[in-house]
C-alpha positions as CSV (number, residue, x, y, z in Angstrom):
1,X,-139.1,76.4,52.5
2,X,-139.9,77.6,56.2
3,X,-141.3,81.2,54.5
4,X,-141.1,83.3,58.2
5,X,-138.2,85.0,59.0
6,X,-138.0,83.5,62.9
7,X,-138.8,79.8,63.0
8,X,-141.6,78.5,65.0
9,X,-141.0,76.5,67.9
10,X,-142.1,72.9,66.3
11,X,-139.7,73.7,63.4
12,X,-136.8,74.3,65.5
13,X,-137.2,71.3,67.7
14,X,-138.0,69.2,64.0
15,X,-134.8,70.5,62.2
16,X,-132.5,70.2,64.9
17,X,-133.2,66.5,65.4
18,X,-131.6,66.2,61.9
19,X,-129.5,69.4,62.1
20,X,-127.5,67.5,64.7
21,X,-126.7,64.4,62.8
22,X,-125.9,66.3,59.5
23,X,-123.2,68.2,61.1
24,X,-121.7,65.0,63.1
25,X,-121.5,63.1,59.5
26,X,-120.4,66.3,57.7
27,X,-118.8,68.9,59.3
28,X,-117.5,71.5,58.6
29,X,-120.8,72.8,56.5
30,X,-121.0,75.6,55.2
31,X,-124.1,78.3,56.2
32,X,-125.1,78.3,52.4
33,X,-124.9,74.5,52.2
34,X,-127.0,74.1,55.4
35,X,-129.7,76.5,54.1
36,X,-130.3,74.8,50.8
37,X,-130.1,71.3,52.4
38,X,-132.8,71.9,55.0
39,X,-134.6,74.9,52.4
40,X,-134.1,77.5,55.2
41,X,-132.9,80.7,54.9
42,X,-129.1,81.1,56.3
43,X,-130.6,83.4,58.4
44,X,-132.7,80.6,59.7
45,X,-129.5,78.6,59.9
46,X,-127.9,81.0,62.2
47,X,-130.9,80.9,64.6
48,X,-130.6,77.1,64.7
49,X,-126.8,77.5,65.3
50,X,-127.3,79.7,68.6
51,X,-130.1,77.8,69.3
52,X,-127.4,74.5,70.0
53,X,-125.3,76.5,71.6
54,X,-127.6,76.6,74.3
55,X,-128.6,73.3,74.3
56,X,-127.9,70.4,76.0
57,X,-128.7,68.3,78.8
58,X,-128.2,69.4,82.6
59,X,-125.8,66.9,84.7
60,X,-127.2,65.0,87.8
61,X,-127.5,68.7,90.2
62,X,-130.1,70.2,87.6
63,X,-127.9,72.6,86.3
64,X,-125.6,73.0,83.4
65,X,-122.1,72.8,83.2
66,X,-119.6,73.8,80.2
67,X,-119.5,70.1,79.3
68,X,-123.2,69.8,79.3
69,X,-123.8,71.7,76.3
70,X,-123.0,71.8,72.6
71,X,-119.8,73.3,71.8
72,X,-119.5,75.3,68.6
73,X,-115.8,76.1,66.7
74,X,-117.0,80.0,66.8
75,X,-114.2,81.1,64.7
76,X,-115.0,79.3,61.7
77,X,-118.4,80.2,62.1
78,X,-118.0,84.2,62.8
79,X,-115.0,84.5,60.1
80,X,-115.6,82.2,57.5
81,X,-119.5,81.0,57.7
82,X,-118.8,77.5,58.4
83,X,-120.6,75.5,61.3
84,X,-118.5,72.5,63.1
85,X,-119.3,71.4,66.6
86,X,-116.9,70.7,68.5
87,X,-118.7,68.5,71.2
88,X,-122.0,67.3,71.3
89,X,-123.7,65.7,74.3
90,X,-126.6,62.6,74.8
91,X,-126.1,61.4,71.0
92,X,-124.2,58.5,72.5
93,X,-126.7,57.8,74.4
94,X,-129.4,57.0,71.5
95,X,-130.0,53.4,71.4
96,X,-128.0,52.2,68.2
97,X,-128.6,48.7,65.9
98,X,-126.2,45.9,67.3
99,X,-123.8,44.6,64.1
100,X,-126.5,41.9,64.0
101,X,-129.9,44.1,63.7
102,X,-127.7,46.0,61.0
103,X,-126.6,43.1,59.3
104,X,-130.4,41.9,58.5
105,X,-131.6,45.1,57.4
106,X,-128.5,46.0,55.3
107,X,-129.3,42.1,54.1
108,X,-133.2,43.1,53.9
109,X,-133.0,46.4,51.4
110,X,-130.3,44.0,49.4
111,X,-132.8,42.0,48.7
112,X,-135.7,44.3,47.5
113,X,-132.9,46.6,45.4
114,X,-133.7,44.2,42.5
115,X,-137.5,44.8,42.4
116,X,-137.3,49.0,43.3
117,X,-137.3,51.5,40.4
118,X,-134.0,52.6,39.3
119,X,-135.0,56.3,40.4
120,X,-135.1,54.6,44.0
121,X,-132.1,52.7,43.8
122,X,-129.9,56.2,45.3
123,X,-132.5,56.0,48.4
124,X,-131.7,52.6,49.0
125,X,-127.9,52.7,49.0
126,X,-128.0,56.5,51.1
127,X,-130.5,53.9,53.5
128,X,-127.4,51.1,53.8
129,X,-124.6,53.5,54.3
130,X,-127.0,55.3,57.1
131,X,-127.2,52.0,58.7
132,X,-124.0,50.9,58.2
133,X,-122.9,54.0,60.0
134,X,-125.2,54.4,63.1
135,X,-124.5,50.7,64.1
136,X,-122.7,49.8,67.6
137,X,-120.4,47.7,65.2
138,X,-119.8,46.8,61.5
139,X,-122.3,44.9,59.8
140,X,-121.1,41.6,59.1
141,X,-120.5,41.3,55.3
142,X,-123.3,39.2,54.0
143,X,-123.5,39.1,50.1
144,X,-127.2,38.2,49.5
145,X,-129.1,38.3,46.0
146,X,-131.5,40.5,44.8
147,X,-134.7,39.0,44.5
148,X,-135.8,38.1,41.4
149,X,-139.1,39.0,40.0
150,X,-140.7,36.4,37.5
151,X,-142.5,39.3,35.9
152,X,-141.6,42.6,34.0
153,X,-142.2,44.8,37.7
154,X,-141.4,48.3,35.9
155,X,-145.3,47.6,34.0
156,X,-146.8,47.2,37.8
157,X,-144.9,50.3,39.1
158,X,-146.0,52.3,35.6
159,X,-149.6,51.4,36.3
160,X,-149.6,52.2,40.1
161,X,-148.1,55.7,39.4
162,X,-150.5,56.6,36.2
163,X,-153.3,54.7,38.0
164,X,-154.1,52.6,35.3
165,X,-155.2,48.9,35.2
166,X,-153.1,46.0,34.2
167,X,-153.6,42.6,32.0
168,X,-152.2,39.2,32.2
169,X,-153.1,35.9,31.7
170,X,-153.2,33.7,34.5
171,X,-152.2,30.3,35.2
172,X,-154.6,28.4,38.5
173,X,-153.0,25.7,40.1
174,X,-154.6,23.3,37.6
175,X,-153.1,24.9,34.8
176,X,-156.3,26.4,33.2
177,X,-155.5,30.2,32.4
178,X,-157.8,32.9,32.3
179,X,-157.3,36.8,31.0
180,X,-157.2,38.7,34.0
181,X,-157.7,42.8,34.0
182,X,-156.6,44.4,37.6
183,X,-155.6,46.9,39.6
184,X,-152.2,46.7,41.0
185,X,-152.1,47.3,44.9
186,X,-149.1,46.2,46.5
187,X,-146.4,43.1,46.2
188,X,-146.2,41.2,49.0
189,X,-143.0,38.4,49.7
190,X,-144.0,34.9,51.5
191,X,-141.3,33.0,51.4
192,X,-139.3,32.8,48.0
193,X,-142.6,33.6,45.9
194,X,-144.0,36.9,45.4
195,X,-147.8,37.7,45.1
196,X,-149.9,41.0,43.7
197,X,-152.5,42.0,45.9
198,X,-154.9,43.6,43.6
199,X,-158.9,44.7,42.7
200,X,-160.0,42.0,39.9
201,X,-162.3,43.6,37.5
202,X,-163.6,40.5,36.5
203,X,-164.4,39.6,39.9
204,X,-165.5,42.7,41.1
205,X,-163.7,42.0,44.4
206,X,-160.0,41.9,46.0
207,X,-157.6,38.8,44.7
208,X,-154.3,37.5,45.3
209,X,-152.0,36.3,42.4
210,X,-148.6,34.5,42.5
211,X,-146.4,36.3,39.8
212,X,-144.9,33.2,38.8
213,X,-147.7,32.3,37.5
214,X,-148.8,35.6,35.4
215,X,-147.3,35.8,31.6
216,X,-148.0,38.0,28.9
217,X,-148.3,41.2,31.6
218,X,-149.0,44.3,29.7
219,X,-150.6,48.2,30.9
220,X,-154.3,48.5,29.7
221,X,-155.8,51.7,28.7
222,X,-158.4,51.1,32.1
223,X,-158.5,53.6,34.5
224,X,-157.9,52.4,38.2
225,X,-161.8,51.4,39.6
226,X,-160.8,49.5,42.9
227,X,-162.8,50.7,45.4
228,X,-160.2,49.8,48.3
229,X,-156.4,51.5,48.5
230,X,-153.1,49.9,49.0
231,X,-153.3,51.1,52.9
232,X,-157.1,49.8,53.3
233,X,-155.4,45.9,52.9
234,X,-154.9,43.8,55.8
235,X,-151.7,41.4,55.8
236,X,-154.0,39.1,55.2
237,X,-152.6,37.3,52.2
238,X,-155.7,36.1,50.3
239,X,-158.7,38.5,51.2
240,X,-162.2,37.4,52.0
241,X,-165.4,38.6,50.0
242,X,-168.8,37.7,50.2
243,X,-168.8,35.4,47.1
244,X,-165.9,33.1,48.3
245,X,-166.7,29.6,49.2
246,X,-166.1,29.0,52.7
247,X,-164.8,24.9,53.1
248,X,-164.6,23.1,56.7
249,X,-161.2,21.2,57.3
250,X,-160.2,18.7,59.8
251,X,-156.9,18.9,60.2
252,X,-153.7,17.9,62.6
253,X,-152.3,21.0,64.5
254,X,-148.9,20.6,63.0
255,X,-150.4,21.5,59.7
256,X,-151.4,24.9,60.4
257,X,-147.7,26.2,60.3
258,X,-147.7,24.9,56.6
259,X,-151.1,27.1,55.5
260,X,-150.8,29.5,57.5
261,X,-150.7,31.9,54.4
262,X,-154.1,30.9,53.6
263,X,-155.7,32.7,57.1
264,X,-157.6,29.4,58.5
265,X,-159.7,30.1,61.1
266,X,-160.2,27.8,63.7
267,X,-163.6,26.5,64.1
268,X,-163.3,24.4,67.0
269,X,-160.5,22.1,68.3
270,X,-160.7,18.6,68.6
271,X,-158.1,17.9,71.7
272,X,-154.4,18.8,71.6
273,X,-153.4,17.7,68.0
274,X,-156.1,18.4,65.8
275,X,-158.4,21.1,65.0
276,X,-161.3,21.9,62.7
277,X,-160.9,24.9,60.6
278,X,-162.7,27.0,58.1
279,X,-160.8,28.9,54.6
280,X,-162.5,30.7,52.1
281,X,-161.6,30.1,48.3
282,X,-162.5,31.8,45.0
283,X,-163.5,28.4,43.8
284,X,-163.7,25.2,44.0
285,X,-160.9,24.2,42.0
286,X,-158.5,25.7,44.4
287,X,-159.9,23.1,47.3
288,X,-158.1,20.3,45.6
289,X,-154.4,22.2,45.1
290,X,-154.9,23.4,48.8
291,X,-155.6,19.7,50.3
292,X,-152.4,18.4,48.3
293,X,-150.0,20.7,50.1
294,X,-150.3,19.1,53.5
295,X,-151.0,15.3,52.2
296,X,-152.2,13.1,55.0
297,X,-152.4,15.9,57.8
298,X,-156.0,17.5,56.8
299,X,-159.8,16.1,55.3
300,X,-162.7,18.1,53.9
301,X,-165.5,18.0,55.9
302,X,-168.2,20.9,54.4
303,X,-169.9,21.8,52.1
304,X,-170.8,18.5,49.9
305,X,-169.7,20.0,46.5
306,X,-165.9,20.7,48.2
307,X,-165.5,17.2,49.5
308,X,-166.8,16.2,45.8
309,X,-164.4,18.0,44.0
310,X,-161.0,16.5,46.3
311,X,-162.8,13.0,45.5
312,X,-163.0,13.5,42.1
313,X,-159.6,15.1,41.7
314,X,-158.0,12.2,43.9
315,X,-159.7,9.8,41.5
316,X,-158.5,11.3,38.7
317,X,-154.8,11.3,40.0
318,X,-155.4,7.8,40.8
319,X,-156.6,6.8,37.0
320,X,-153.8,8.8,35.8
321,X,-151.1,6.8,37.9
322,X,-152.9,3.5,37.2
323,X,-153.2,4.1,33.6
């Protein structure tokens, strides 16, 4: 609560950029109700009161007219402590979503309600009626699922809050899994799969895993030992560290769209429609998985032991087929 008895001139200017829209959705208020939803005193709340009543903005001479400023309903304020405006000037003019801009973001937090922790659920439906209401239109209904999480999310959020590691087992694109111990960082959506941005313990360093490919998730007794926080990471998805293997592609330019998730960086280009590019890897078994996503449009060029391991996995595919 503001603890001085006369507000300072920052909090006046902070709480009537809210106190203005509070009393548009829901007036009449009372004094009492004001004073516990902003934790002022009503004393407070009557300052801010004749504080509107002198404010508004002057008309095109420089001065103000009667129709220039808030207008207050002063009888139900001075007899029964209730505060209603009665007109209110420029919050027309505050750029407002189109039905369109509403429509995605009402569509956006629809999405992520499924994944958010049921104490968060009330902020995002207060969020979707806000929008709903400070658009130039109604939203378009759009009926859109929540997104689905292939793991139990609650044991991520439980870890992040108590700072505590997590374990899984993990499933590489080869199908070789590995117990994993982490710290949980952030979620991030590409596309229709979900990764966990996290600090491996195992690998001392930053790593990205697809959830659909975690099983057996479970809180460990670990205390959090990443040395990088959730607003240190870039939007890089799959972070660099000084053990990765860096591999040299040549690859068509149409490609890059399709990997663009993996953060190639382009070496050098080769003309208008093909480029040579460098991504880093964990390992060497994920060189294979990465060439067979864009078949045909990209080659390995460096080091030796990467184009080895796509030969050697191509011949095996081929034995398999043949077989």
């Amino acid at each position: 609560m503001v603890s001085s008895s006369r507000l300072e001139a920052s909090d006046r200017v902070t709480l009537l950029m809210s106190f203005v829209p509070y009393l548009l959705e829901h007036a009449p208020v009372s004094v009492l109700e004001l004073a516990d939803h902003f934790d002022i005193t009503t004393s407070q709340v009557e300052e801010l009161v004749q504080l509107l009543a002198m404010s508004g903005i002057p008309g095109d001479n420089g001065f103000y007219q009667h129709s220039d400023l808030f207008d207050i309903n002063w009888d139900l304020f001075e007899n029964e402590a209730q505060v209603e405006l009665w007109s209110h000037v420029g919050v027309e003019a505050t750029p407002r979503f189109s039905a369109r801009e509403a429509a995605a973001l009402v569509a956006g937090l629809q999405y992520i309600s499924g994944i958010v922790p049921d104490s968060d659920k009330e902020i995002i439906s207060t969020l979707l009626k806000k929008i709903s209401a400070g658009a130039s239109a109604t939203p378009e209904n759009l009926l859109i699922s929540a997104a689905e999480m292939p793991v139990d999310v609650d044991v991520i959020t439980t870890a992040v809050a108590s700072e505590k590691s997590i374990r899984f087992r993990y499933r590489n694109g080869q199908g070789i899994e590995q117990l994993r111990t982490v710290d949980p960082l952030r979620l991030d959506l590409v596309g229709p799969t979900w990764y966990l941005r996290s600090w491996c313990h195992d690998r001392q360093a930053l790593r990205t895993f697809r959830l659909d490919r975690i099983s057996q998730l479970e809180l460990s007794d670990e205390k959090y030992s990443s040395p990088v926080s959730a607003n240190e990471l870039t939007d890089e998805l799959f972070d660099v560290s000084e053990t990765d293997i860096r591999v040299q592609f040549h690859t068509e330019t149409s490609a890059l769209s399709l990997i663009s998730a993996y953060n190639p960086r382009i070496v050098s280009h080769l003309g208008d429609e093909s480029v040579v590019i460098e991504v880093s890897f964990a390992s060497l078994e994920s060189v294979p998985i990465f060439v067979s996503q864009v078949p045909g449009l990209i080659r390995v060029i460096s080091p030796t032991e990467a184009v080895t391991a796509v030969q050697e996995w191509a011949n095996q595919a081929l034995a398999r087929y043949t077989a």
